[in-house]
HTML snippet that shows the backbone in 3Dmol.js (N, CA, C, O; Angstrom):
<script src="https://3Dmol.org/build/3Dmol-min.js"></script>
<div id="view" style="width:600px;height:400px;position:relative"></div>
<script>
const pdb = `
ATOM      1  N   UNK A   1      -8.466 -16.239  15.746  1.00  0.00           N
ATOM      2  CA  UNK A   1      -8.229 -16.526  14.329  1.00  0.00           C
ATOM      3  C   UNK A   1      -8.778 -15.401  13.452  1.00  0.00           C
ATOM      4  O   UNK A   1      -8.046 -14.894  12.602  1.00  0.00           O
ATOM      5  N   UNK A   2     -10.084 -14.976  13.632  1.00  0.00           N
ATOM      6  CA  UNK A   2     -10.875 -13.817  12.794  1.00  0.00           C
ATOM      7  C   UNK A   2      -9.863 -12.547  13.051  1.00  0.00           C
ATOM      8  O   UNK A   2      -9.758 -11.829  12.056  1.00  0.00           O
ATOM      9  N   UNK A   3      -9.093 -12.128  14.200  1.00  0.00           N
ATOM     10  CA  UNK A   3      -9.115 -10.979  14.340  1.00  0.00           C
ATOM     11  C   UNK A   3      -7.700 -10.650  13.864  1.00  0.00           C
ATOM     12  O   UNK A   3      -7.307  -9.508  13.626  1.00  0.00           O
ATOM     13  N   UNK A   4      -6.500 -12.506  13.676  1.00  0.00           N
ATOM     14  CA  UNK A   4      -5.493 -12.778  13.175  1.00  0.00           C
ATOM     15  C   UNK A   4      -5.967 -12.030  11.410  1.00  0.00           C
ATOM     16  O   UNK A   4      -5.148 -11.217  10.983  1.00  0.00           O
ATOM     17  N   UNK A   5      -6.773 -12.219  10.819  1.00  0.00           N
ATOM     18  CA  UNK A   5      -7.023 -12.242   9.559  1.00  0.00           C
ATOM     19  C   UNK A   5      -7.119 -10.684   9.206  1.00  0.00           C
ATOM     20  O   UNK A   5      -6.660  -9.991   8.298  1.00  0.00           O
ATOM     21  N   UNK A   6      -7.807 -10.474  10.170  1.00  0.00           N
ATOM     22  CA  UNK A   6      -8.252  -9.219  10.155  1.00  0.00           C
ATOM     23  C   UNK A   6      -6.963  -8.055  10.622  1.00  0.00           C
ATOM     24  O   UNK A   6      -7.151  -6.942  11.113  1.00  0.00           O
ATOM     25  N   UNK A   7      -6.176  -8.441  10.430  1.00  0.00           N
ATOM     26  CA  UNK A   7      -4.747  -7.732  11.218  1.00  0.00           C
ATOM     27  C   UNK A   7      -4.282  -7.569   9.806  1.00  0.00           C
ATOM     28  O   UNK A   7      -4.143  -6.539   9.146  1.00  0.00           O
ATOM     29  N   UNK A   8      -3.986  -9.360   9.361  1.00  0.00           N
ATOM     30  CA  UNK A   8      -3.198  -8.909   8.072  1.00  0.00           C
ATOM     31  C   UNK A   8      -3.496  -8.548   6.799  1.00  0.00           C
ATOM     32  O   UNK A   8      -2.635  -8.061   6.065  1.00  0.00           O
ATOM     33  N   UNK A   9      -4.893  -8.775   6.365  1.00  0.00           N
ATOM     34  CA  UNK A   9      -6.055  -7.765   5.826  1.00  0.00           C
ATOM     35  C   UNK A   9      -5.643  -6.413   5.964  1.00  0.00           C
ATOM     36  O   UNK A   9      -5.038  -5.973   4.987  1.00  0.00           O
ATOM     37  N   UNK A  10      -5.834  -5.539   7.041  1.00  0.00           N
ATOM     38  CA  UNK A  10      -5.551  -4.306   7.502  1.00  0.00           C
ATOM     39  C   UNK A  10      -3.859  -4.008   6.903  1.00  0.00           C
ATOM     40  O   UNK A  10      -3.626  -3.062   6.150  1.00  0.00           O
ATOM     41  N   UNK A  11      -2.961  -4.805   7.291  1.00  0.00           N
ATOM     42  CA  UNK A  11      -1.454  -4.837   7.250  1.00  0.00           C
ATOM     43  C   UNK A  11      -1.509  -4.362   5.501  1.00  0.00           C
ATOM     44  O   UNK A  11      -1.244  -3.303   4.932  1.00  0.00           O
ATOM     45  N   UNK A  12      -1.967  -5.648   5.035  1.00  0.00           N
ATOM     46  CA  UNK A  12      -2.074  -5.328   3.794  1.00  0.00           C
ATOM     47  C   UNK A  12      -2.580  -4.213   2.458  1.00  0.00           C
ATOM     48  O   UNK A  12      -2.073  -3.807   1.412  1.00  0.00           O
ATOM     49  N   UNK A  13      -3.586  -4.061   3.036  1.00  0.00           N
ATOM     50  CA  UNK A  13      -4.225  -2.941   2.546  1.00  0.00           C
ATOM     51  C   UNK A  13      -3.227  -1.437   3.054  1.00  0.00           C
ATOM     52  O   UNK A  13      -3.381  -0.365   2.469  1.00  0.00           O
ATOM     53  N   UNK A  14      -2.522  -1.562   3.872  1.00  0.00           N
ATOM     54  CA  UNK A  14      -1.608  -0.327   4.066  1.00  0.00           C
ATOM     55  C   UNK A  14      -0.411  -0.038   3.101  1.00  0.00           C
ATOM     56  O   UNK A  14       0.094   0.945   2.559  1.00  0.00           O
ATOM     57  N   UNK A  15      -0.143  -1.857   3.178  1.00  0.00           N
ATOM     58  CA  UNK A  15       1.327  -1.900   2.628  1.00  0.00           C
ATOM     59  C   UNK A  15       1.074  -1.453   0.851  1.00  0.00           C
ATOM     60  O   UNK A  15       1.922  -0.943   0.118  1.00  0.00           O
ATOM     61  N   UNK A  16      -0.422  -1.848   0.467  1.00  0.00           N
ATOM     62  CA  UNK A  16      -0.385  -1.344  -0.862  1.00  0.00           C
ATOM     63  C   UNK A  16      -0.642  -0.093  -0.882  1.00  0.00           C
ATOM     64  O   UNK A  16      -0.150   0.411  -1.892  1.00  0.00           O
ATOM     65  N   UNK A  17      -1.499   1.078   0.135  1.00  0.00           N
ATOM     66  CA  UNK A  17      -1.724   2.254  -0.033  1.00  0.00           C
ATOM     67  C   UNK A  17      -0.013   2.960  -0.474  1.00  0.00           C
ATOM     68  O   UNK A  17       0.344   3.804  -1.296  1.00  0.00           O
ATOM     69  N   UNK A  18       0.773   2.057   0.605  1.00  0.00           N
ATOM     70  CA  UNK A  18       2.049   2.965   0.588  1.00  0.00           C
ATOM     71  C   UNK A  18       3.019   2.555  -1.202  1.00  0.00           C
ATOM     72  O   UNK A  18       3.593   3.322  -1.976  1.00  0.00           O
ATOM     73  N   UNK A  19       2.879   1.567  -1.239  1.00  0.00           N
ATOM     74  CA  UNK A  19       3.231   0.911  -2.575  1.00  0.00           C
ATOM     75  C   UNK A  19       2.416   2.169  -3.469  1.00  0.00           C
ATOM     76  O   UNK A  19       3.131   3.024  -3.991  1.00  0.00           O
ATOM     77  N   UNK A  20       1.238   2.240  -3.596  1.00  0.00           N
ATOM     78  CA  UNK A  20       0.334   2.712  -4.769  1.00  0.00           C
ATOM     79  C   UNK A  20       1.221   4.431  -4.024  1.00  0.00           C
ATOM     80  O   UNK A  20       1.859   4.846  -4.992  1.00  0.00           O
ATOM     81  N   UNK A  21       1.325   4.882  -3.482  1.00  0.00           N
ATOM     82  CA  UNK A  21       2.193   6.501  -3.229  1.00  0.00           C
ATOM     83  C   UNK A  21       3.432   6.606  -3.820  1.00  0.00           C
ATOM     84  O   UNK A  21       3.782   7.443  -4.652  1.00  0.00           O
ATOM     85  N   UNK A  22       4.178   5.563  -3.267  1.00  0.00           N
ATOM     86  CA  UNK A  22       5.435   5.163  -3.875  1.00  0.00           C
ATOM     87  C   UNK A  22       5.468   5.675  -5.579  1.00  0.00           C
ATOM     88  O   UNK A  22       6.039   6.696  -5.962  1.00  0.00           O
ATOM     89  N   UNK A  23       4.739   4.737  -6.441  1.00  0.00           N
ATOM     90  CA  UNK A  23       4.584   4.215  -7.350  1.00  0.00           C
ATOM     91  C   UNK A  23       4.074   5.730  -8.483  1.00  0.00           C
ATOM     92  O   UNK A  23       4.442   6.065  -9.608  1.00  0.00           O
ATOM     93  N   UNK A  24       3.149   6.289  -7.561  1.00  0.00           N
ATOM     94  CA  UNK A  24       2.772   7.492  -7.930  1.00  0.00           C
ATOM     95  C   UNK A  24       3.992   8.960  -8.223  1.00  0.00           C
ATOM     96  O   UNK A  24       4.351   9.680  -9.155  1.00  0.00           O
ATOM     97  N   UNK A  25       4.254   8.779  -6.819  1.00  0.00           N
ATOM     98  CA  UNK A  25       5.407   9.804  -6.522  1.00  0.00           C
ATOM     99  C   UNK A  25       6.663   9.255  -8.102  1.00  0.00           C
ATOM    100  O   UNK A  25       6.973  10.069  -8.972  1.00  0.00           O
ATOM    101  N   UNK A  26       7.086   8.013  -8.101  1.00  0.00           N
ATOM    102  CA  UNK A  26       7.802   8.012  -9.264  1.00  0.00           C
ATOM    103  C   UNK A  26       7.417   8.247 -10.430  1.00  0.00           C
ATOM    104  O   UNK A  26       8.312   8.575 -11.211  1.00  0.00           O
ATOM    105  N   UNK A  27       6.319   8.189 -10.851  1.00  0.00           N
ATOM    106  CA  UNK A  27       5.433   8.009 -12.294  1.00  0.00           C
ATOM    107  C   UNK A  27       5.636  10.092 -12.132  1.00  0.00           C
ATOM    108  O   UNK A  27       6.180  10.666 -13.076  1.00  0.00           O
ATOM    109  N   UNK A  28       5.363  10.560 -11.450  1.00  0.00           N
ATOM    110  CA  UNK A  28       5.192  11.924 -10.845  1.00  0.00           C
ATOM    111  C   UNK A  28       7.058  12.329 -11.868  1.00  0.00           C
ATOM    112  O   UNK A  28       7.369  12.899 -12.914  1.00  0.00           O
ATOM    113  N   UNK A  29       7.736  11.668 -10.835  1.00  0.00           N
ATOM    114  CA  UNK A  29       9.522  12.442 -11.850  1.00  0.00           C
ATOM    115  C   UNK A  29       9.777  11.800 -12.864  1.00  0.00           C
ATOM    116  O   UNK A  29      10.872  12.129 -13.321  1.00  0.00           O
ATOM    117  N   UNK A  30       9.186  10.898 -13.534  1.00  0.00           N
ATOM    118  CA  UNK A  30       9.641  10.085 -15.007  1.00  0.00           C
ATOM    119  C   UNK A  30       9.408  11.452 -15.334  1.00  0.00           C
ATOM    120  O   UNK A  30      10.394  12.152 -15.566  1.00  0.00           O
ATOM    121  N   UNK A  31       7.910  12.105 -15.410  1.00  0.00           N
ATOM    122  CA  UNK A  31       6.914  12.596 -16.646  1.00  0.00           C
ATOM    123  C   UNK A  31       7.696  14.001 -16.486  1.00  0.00           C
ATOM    124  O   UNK A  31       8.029  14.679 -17.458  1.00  0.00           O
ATOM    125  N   UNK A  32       7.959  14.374 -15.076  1.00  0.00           N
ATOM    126  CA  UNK A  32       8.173  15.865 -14.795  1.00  0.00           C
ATOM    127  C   UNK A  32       9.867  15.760 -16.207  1.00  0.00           C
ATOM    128  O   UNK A  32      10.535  16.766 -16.445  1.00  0.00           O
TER     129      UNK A  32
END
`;
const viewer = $3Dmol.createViewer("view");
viewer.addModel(pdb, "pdb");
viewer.setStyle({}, {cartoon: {color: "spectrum"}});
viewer.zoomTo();
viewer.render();
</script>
């Protein structure tokens, strides 16, 4: 169960690193 949590914890925290790049990279060609 702990290590279930601990997976999608991890999962998660990726899926926003890649979201927060994403998000960047566009904010990046509005401004350009």
């Amino acid at each position: 169960m702990l290590a279930m949590i601990a997976c999608l914890e991890y999962l998660r925290k990726m899926l926003y690193e890649k979201l927060a790049v994403h998000f960047l990279g566009l904010a990046k060609l509005t401004m350009n």
